[in-house]
N, C-alpha and C positions, 0 to 999 in steps of 0.2 A: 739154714742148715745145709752143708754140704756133702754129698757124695765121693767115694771114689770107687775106679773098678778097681779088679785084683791088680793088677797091674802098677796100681798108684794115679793114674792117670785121673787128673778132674772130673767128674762128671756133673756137675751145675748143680742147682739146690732142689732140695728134694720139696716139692709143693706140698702142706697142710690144705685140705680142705678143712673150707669153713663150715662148719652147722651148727643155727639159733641153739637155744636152751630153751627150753619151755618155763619160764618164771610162774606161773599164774595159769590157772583153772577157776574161773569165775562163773558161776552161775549165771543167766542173762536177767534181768530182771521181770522184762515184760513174756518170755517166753521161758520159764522153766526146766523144761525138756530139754533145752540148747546149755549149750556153754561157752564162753568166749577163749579162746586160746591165746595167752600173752608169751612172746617171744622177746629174749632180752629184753623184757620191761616193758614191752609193748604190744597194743593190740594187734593180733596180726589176723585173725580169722576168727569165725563161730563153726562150731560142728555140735550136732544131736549129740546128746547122751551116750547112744549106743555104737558110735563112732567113736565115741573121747572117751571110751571105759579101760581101756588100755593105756592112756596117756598118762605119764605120773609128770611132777614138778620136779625139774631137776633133768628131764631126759631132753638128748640133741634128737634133731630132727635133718632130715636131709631134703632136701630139694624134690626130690623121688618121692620121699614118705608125704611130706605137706603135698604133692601131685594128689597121691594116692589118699592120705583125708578127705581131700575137696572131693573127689571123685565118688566116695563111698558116702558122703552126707549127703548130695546131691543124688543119688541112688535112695538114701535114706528120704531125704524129701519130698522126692518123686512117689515113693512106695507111700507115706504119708498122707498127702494130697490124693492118692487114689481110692484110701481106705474112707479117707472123708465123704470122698465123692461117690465111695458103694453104700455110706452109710444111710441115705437116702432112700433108698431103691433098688433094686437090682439092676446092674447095669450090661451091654454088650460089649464086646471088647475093643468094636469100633468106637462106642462113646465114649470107651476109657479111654482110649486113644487121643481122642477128638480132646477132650477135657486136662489130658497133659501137654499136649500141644500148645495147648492155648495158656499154659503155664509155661512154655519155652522150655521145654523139656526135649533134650537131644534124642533121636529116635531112636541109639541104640541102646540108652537105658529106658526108652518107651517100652523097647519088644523084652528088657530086662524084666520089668515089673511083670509084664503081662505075662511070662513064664511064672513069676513066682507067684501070681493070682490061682493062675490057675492049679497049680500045685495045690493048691491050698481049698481049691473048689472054687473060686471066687470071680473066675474071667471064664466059663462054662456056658457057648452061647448056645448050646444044646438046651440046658436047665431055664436059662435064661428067658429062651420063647416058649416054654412050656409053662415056666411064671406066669406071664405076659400074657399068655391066652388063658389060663386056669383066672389068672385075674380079671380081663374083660369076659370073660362069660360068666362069673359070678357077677359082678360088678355093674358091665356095661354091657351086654351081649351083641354080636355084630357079625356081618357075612365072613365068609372066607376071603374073600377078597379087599375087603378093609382090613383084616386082619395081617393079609399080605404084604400090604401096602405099607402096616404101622411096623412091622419086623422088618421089612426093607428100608425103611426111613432109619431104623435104630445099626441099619450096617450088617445085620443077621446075613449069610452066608443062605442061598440059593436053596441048595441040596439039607441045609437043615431045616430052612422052614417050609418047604413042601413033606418034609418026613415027620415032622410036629405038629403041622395043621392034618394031614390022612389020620393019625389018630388023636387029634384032639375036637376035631370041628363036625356038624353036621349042620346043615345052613338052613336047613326047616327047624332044626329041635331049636335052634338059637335064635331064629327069629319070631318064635313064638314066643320063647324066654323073654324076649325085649320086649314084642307086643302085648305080651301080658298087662306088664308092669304100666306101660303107655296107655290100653284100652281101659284099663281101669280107671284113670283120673280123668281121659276122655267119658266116660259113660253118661255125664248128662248130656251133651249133646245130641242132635237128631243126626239118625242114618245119615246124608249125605253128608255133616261138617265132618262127623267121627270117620269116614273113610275117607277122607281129604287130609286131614293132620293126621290120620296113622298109616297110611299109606307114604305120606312125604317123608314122617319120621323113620320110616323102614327103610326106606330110598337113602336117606341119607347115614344109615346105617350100615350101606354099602348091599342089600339086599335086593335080588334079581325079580323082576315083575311077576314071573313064575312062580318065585316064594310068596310074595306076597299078596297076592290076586285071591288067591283060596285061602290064605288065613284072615282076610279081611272080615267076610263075611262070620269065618266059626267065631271068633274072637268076639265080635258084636252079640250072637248068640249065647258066650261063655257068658256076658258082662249084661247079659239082656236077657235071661232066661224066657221071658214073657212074652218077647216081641219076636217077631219076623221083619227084618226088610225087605223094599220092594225087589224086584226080580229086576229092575234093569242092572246094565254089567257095571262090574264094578274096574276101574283102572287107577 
């Protein structure tokens, strides 16, 4: 097709842009959720469900808009893959990070999701160590300082898990919680095995010799009403 200006004068041909047709919306078979996008007749991509909900048979697509699918599925299965990965556990927003990553997830829709987590309550590394600790002291109870150690390892932010362990932790009330549970299955032993294995067990539960020095002895007492041990020190 040809042009002219007012003038009369030629102005060359006026360019059609080209855009596919959408022929086919196919379900995927092995994945449901997805569906195959066919262009003139052919496969050209897959996109989620709630990416292709708008897509009817019969509509052009532009270069732009197929950009803008990929873009929004990949959003879509990045946000996917992290619901999986929360449904396990509660997670921190460094492991989610860490676990999209490692799915080759572009960082800018990494920090995408992790807005919309936490909109949602779900990337909350506040709640998160207060999980985390409400769970190892029911569970597993253990010092402040293994405590610290296991929020730091999970990426937890500095200033929140010093503000989370001041009210959640007391590292006598918790290492007796632990030595409880341990001095009891310890109890046939004699005095000096049962302060050897629960002394080491509290050590290695990250507890300071000052904690455990004086509950050696009461605990023995708690689990031995009858008996007394001898008086040399205990370490």
């Amino acid at each position: 097709m040809w042009t002219y200006h007012s003038r009369g004068r030629k102005a060359g041909p006026r360019l059609r842009v080209f855009m596919p047709k959408i022929t086919a919306i196919q379900p995927q078979k092995k994945n449901p959720r997805r569906v195959n996008i066919y262009l003139d007749g052919e496969f050209a991509f897959g996109l989620s469900r709630i990416v292709a909900a708008w897509l009817r048979v019969g509509q052009h697509l532009s270069a732009e808009k197929i950009a803008q699918l990929r873009e929004e599925d990949q959003r879509e299965k990045a946000y996917q893959q992290a619901l999986r990965f929360l449904s396990y556990r509660p997670r921190s927003q460094a492991e989610i990070r860490r676990n999209l990553r490692k799915h080759d997830i572009p960082e800018s829709i990494i920090e995408d999701i992790i807005q919309r987590l936490e909109e949602i309550g779900l990337a909350n590394d506040e709640e998160f160590a207060r999980a985390w600790i409400e769970n190892r002291n029911t569970f597993r109870p253990r010092s402040r300082r293994a405590l610290t150690s296991e929020l730091r390892q999970k990426g937890v932010p500095e200033d929140i898990i010093r503000s989370v362990l001041d009210e959640n932790t007391d590292d006598e009330h918790l290492a007796y919680q632990a030595g409880l549970r341990k001095a009891r299955k310890l109890a046939h032993l004699e005095w000096p095995d049962f302060r050897r294995k629960l002394g080491d067990f509290l050590a290695r539960r990250g507890f300071n010799y000052s904690v455990i020095a004086p509950l050696l002895r009461q605990l023995w007492q708690e689990v031995h009403p009858e008996s007394d041990p001898t008086t040399e020190d205990i370490v």
